[in-house]
Residue, then its C-alpha position, 0 to 999 in steps of 0.5 A: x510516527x510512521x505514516x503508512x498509506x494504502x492506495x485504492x479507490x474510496x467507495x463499496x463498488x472498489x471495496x474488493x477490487x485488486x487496484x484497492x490492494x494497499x486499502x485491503x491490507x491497511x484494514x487487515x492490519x488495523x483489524x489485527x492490531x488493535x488500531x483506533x477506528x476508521x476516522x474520516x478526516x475531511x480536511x486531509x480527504x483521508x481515513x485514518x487510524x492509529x495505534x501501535x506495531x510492537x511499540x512503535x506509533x504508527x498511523x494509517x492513512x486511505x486516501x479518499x481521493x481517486x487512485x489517481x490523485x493520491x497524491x493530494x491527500x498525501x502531500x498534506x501529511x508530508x509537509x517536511x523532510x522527516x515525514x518523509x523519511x516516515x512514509x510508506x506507501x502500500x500500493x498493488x504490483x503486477x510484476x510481483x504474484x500474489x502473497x509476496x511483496x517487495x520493499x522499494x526506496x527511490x524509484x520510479x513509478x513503474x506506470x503506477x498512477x497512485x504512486x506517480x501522483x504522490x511523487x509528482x505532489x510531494x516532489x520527491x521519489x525518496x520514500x519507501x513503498x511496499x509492492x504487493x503481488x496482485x498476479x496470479x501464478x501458473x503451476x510452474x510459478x510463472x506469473x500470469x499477467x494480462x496484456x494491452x491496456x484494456x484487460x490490464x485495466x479490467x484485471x486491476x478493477x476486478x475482485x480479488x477471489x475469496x481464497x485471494x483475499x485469505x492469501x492477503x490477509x496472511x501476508x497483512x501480518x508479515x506486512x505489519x513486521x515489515x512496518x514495525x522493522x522499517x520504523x525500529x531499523x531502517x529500509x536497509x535492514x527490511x530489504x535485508x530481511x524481506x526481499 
């Protein structure tokens, strides 16, 4: 079974906010694909839900820690290395414009402090992630990005705009192949046909 989590902060107040980029796309895909409901399992610190992309089980997971402490809901459904070889991680990506993503296998965190607490907590980089575009775009298609650590911090814990959000859950279908190509393919054959 494919596990796939979306990073983001529990709680209402963050419900919207681009730093909840991997939660926003894990409703949109549970909600489009006749997945189970959102289940809180206290033991795991996680919601989850399951069902099925194109005939392959997949389950889905939001931590409910802190995005800072993903890592200790993830590294208890990571408990051998065949369940690592079936994770994916969804997670927000400033470097990429908003309605695109990038699949990545085996790298770093790239600053990001979910994925750096995943990595630190299951000990190993050897997981796939797919890299969501949160940055808005210029008219010549130039991303937009803030700069210095406060408004980089201020950007993340703003809302999406309502149109942002129809651009998210658009891509949340291409997303959902993506994941159906990953489990039924493998990571090279999605580079292939999604970067």
């Amino acid at each position: 079974m494919i596990i796939v989590v979306g990073l983001g902060n529990p709680g209402e107040e963050y419900k919207n906010n681009r730093h909840n980029t991997g939660r926003i796309i894990l409703d949109y895909i549970a909600k489009n694909n006749d997945f189970t409901e959102w289940k809180d399992d206290m033991k795991l610190k996680s919601l989850r839900s399951k069902g099925e992309l194109d005939g392959e089980k997949v389950e889905l997971i939001q931590p409910n820690t802190f995005m800072n402490n993903s890592g200790q809901a993830v590294v208890q459904l990571i408990d051998s290395p065949k369940k690592l070889k079936n994770l994916i991680v969804i997670y927000d990506d400033m470097d990429i414009p908003i309605g695109s993503s990038k699949i990545s296998f085996n790298r770093s965190s790239g600053g990001h402090n979910g994925l750096e607490s995943i990595i630190k907590k299951v000990k190993s980089r050897e997981f796939v992630r797919v890299r969501v575009g949160v940055s808005p775009k210029t008219p010549s298609g130039k991303i937009r990005k803030p700069k210095g650590e406060a408004a980089v911090l201020k950007f993340l814990l703003g809302n999406f705009e309502e149109d942002e959000l129809k651009i998210l859950k658009k891509l949340s279908k291409q997303i959902a192949e993506i994941i159906s190509t990953l489990s039924k393919e493998g990571k090279d054959k999605a580079m292939t046909l999604y970067n």
